[in-house]
N, C-alpha and C positions, 0 to 999 in steps of 0.2 A: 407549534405555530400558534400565534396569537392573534385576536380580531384588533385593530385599532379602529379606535372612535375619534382621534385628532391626529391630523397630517404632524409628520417630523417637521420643525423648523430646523434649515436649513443652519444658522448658529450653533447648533448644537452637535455640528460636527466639525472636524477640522478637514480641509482642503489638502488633497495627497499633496499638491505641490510645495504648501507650506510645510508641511509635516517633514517634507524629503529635504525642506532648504536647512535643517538646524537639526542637530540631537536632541532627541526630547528628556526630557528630567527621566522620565521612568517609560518603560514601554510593558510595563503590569498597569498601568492607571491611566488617566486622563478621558477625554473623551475619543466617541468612535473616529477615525478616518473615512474621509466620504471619497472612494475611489472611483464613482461614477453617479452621475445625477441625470434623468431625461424627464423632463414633460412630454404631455399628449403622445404618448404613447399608446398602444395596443396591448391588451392580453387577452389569450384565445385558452378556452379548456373544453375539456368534451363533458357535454352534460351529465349524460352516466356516469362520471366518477368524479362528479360534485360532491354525490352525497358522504360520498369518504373523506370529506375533508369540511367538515362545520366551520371551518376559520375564514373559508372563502364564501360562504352562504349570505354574509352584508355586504362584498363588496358585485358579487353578482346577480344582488337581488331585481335590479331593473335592469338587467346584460342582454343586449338583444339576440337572436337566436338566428343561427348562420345553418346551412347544410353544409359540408364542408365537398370540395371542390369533387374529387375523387371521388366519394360515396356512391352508392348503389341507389336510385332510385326507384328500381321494381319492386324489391321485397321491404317491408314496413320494419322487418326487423335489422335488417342493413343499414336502412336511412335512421332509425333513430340512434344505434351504436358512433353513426359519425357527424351526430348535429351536433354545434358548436355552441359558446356560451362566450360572447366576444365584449370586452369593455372598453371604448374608446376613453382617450383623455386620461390617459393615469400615469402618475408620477411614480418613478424611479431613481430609489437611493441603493447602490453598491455600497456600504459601508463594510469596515474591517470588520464590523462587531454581528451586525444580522443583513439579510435584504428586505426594503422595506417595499410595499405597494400599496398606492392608495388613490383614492378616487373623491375627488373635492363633489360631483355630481352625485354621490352613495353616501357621501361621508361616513366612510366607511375604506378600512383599506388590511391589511394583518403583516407582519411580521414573522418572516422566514427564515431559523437559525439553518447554518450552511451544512451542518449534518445532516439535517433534514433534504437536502440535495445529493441524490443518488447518483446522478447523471444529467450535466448540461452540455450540450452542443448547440455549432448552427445550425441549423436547418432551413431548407427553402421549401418554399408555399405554393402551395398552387391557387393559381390567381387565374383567373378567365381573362386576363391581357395577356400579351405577348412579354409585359416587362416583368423582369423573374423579381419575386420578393424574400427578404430571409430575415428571418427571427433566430433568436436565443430560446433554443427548448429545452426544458428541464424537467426531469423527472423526482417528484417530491413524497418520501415517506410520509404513508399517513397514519400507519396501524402503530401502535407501539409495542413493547415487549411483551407487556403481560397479557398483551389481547394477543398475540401472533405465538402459534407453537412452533416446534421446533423442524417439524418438517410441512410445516406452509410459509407460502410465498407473501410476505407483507404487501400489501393493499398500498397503493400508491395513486397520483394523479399528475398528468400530463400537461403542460403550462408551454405558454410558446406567448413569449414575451417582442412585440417589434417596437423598439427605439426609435427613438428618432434624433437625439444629440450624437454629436460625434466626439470624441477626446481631443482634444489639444495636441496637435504637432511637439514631438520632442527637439527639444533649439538641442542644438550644439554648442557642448561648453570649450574652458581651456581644458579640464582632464578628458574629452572625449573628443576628438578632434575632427569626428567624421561629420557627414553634410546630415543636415537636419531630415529627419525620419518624416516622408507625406502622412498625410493626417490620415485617421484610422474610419474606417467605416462605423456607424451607429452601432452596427450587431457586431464587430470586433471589437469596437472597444467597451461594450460590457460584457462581452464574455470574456476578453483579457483581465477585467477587473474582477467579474465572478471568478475566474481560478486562481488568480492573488488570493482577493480574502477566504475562499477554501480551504489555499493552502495553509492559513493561519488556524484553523481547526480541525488538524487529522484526528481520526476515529481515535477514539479510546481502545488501548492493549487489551483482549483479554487476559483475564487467569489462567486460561489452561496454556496461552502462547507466553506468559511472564514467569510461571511458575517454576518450583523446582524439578516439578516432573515432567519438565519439557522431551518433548521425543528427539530433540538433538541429543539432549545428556541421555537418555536413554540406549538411544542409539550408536553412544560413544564417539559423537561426531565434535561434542562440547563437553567442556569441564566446570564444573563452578568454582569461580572463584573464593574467595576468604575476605572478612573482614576488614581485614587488616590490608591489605591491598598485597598483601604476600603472591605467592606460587600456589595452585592449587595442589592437594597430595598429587604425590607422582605415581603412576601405572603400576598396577601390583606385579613385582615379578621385575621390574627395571632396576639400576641403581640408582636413582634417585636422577635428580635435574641436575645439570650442569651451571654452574654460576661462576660468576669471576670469582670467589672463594676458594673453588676447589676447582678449578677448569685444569692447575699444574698435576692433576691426579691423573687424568684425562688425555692433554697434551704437552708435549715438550717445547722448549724455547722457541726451535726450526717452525712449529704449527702441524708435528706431525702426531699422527694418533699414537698412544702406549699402546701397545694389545701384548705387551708379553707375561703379565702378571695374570692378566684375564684368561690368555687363550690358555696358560698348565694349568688353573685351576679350573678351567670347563673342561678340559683333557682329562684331566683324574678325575673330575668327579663323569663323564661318561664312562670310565673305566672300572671305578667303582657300580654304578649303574649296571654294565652287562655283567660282571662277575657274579652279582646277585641276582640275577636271570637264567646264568649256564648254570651248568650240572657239575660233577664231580670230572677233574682232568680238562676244564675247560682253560684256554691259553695254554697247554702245554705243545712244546715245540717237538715234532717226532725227526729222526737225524735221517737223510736222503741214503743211509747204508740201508737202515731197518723198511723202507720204503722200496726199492730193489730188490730187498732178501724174498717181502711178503708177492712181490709180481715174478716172480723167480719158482715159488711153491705155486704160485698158482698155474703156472704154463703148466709146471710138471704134473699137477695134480690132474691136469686138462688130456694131459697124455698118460698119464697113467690109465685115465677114465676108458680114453679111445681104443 
C-alpha cells in the first residue's frame, strides 16, 4: 500500500463501459479500467489497528473518532478495542489495476493493490436508527513476508467502506434479449466491482504446489509430463501405452481385446515361477491304483495293530 499526495484524475482511466463496447489493441497495456467510482463517501477503521498500517496514518490524520454501536461501555479496555476512526467525503476508484481512496479535506488518500485484500464482503452497521445501513468491509494485509514467520498470523486492518453511488442499470441488447437488470445498490455495485478486479490478480503459485516434488507425483496420483508434449514413461511393470500405432497389437478389427498371446506367456511364466519354489517330485501325477493300494495297507495295518 501506498500514501497518495494527489487525488487520481478521473481521465486516466477508461470507463468499463467503453472498454466492454470494442476490443482493446492489447489487454497487457493501456490504462487501468475504472469499474466503479463514488464521492462522499464513508470509511470507518478501528483505531487500534491503525498503527499496522502507516499508509492510512495522512488520510486519517483529522478522522473524527466514533465509539462503535455495540461496544462495551463499562470496562475502559472494551471501549477503547471498539472506537472507531471515521472519514467523511472520500472518493472511491474500483479500477482493474488497484483501489484507490482519497480525501480532498486530508489531501491525503493511498493506494490498495487487490492482494493486499484478504477478505471483502457486505456487512451491516449498527446505527442507533431503526434504518439498517451496509458497507463494503474488507480485510487488508499489512505485515509482509519477511516481518511474518511461518507459524504467525499476519497483522492485518479492518476497513468498512459505505458508498454512496450506485452502478448503472444493465440495458438489454439484441444478443441478450432479456428485460433490463434494476439498478444495483451503492454497497453491491462496488463489491461486484471489487470481486471483478480481484479476480484479475490471483495469488501467485507457490514452489512447493508448482514443483517437481509435488505430493500428487508423489503420491502416484500425477505424472509429469515431457517436453516434447509426448506421453510420459509408462508405469514400471506395464506394457507400455496404448497409441493408434500399435492399438492392432492390443485389439482386433470387431474392437475385441487379444488376451491369447498374453494370458500362455503369464501361464508359463507362473509355472515356471512355482517349479522353482517346490521341492524335488513337485507336479508329479500319482495313478488312483497306487492311491487305493496305500488306503488298503493302511486299514490292514489298523487291524493287524487291533
Amino acid at each position: 500500500m501506498e500514501i497518495l499526495r494527489e487525488a487520481p484524475k478521473l481521465s486516466s482511466f477508461v470507463p468499463l463501459v467503453e472498454h466492454q463496447s470494442a476490443t482493446p489493441v492489447s489487454f497487457h497495456s493501456g490504462p487501468p479500467v475504472l469499474h466503479y467510482y463514488s464521492d462522499r463517501s464513508k470509511v470507518i477503521v478501528l483505531e487500534q489497528e491503525l498503527e499496522s498500517a502507516p499508509a492510512f496514518a495522512p488520510l486519517f490524520a483529522a478522522a473524527s473518532a466514533h465509539q462503535e454501536e455495540n461496544g462495551t461501555q463499562t470496562n475502559g479496555n472494551d471501549s477503547a478495542q471498539h472506537r472507531q476512526k471515521v472519514v467523511e467525503d472520500v472518493d472511491i476508484w474500483v479500477t482493474s489495476d488497484k483501489l484507490f481512496v482519497y480525501s480532498n479535506a486530508a489531501n491525503a488518500g493511498v493506494s490498495i493493490p487487490y492482494r493486499t485484500i484478504s477478505l471483502h464482503a457486505i456487512q451491516t452497521l449498527p446505527t442507533p436508527a431503526a434504518i439498517e445501513q451496509q458497507g463494503v468491509y474488507m480485510q487488508l494485509i499489512t505485515s509482509t513476508d519477511d516481518s511474518m514467520g511461518e507459524d504467525l498470523e499476519p497483522e492485518s486492518l479492518s476497513v468498512t467502506i459505505v458508498p454512496t453511488a450506485s452502478a448503472a442499470p444493465a440495458v438489454a441488447s439484441e444478443h441478450d434479449p432479456a428485460e433490463a437488470k434494476p439498478e444495483q445498490t451503492p454497497v453491491q455495485a462496488m463489491f461486484n466491482a471489487l470481486s471483478n478486479c480481484s479476480n484479475l490478480h490471483p495469488d501467485p503459485v507457490e514452489d512447493e504446489e508448482s514443483g517437481d516434488g509435488s505430493h500428487l507425483i508423489q503420491a502416484g496420483l500425477a505424472f509429469p509430463g515431457t517436453t516434447d508434449g509426448g506421453l510420459p514413461p509408462a508405469m514400471p511393470g506395464s506394457g507400455g501405452w496404448i497409441t493408434a500405432e500399435n492399438m492392432h497389437e492390443f485389439v482386433d478389427e470387431d474392437g475385441n481385446w487379444i488376451e491369447g498371446q498374453d494370458e500362455e506367456e503369464e501361464h508359463d511364466g507362473e509355472n515356471e515361477n512355482e517349479n522353482e519354489t517346490l521341492g524335488a517330485g513337485a507336479g508329479n501325477v500319482r495313478p488312483r491304483d497306487d492311491a487305493e493300494d496305500k488306503e488298503d495297507d493302511d486299514e490292514t495295518k489298523w487291524r493287524r495293530t487291533s
